[in-house]
C-alpha positions in Angstrom: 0.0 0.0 0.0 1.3 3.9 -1.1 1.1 6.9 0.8 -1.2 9.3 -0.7 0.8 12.6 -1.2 -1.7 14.6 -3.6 -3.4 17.7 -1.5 -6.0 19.8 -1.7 -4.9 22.7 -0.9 -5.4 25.6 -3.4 -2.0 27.1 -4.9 -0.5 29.7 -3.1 -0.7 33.4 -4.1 1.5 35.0 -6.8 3.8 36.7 -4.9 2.7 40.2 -6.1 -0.6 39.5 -3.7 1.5 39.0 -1.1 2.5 43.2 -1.1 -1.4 44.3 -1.3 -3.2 45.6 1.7 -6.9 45.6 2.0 -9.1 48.6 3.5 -11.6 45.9 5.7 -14.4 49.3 6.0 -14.6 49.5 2.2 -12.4 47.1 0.4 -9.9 49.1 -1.5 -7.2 47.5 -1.9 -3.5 48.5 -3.1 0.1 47.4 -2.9 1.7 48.1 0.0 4.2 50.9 -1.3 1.2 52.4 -3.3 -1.2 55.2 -3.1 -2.0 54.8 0.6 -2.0 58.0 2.8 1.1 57.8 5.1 0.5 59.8 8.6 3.0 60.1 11.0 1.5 60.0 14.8 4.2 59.9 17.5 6.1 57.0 17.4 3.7 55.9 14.7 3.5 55.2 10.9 -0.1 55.2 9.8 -1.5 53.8 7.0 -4.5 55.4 6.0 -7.1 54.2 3.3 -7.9 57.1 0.3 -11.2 56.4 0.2 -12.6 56.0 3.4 -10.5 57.1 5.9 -9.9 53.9 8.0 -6.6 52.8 9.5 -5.3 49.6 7.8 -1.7 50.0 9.1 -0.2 51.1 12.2 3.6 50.3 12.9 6.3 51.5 15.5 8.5 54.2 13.7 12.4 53.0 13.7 14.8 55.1 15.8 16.3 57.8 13.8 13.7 58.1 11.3 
């Protein structure tokens, strides 16, 4: 008797999709270096959707930056 080694699994995503945020409030969706509004809030970096307004980002700005 063989091992079964086929899977279901569906492929992975092209590598491009990897880099694309989503806005979950109204769906946009672009890359992650793309037209998003960048806002700087204390030690913050803000990402902040174009069409709606909503947060989809929010990272600790490195030192010295």
């Amino acid at each position: 008797m063989s091992a079964d080694t086929s899977h279901d699994d569906p492929e992975p995503p092209p590598e491009e999709r990897k880099t694309v945020l989503f806005c979950p409030d109204c769906g946009y969706e672009s890359p992650v270096t793309g037209d998003w509004e960048t806002v700087t809030a204390g030690a913050e970096r803000l990402l902040v959707c174009v069409d709606c307004g909503w947060v989809v980002d929010r990272r600790l700005r490195r030192r010295g930056l």
